[in-house]
N, C-alpha and C positions, 0 to 999 in steps of 0.2 A: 456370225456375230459372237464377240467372246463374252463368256459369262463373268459377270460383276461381282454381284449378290452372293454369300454365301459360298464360296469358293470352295472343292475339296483340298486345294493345297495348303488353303486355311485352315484346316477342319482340327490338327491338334494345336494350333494356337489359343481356337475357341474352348476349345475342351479345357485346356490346364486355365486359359483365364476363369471359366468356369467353375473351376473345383478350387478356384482360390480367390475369389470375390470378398473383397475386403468387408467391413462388418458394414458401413452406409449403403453399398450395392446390394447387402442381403436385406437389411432394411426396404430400403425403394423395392426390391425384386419383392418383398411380398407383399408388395401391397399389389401392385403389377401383375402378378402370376395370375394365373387361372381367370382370365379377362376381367379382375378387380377392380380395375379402374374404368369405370363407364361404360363396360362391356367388348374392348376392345383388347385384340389378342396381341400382347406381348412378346417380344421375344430377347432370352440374354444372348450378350456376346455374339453378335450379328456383324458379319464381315460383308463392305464393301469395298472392292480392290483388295489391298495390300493394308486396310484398315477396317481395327474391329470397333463396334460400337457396345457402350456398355447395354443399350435396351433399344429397341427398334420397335416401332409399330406397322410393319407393312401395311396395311391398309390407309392410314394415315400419312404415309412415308415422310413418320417420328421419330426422330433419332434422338434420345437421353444420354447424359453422360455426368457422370460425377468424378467429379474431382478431387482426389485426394494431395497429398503434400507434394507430391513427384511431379504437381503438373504444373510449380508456381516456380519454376527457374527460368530462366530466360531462353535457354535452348527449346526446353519444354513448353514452352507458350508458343515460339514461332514454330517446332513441330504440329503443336494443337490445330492454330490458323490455318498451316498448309493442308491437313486434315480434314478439318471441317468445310473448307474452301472446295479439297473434292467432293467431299460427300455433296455438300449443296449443290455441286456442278449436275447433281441426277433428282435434284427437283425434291431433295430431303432436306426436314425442317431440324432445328437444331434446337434441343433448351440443355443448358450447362446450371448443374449446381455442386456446390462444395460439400466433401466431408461434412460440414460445420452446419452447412444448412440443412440436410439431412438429420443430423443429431439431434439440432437447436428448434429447427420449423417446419418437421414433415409435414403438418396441414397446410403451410403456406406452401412448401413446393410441390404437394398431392393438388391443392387449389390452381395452382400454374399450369400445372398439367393439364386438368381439368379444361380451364379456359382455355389453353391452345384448343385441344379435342374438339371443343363445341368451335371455337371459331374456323377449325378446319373443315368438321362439319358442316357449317353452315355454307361456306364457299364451296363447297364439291357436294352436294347434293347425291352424287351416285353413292359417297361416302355412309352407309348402309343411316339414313335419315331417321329409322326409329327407335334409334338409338340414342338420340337425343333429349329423348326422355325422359334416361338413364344414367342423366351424369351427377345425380345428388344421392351416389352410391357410398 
């Protein structure tokens, strides 16, 4: 079986996206880091296939992505679709937010989050359950 996830051939693609995370990905990543958000372990710049995602939650298999100016041209949205179209093909969830809303509404999109989490939780049960009484972090 060929590996997906985290690829080594990927490995300095994540690295330089990593040491060059625009100011909104450094924003969301600390709130993210260090299982910040509800208890659940994070991770930046997480490759599936031949695509990197800007924040993953394995254990929820959550995938985040923020959007900056480069992603509103029209090449760039049907690259986006195609993207997102595989990732979902391996049972990963998807929340998209803008530069703007990052700047503008981090409690509304830290909130978004939030509620995906518990409602994930709530559906998958194996999804570590006492953790859920951990999401008004």
């Amino acid at each position: 079986m060929t590996k997906v996830y985290n690829r080594s051939c990927e490995k300095s693609k994540r690295k330089t996206l990593r040491s060059n995370l625009p100011k909104a990905g450094v924003i969301l990543w600390s709130r993210l880091k260090n299982k910040g958000l509800a208890g659940y372990k994070f991770r930046r710049q997480y490759s599936v296939g031949k695509f990197v995602i800007d924040f993953y939650c394995p254990r929820l298999k959550l995938a985040i992505e923020v959007d900056g100016d480069s992603h509103f041209s029209d090449k760039s949205e049907v690259c986006d679709e195609e993207r997102q179209r595989f990732i979902e093909s391996f049972k990963i969830s998807f929340l998209r937010f803008t530069n703007k809303d990052i700047y503008e509404n981090l409690d509304e999109v830290l909130g978004t989050i939030k509620a995906h989490i518990e409602k994930k939780s709530e559906e998958s049960p194996e999804v570590n359950p006492w953790m859920r009484l951990n999401l008004d972090l």
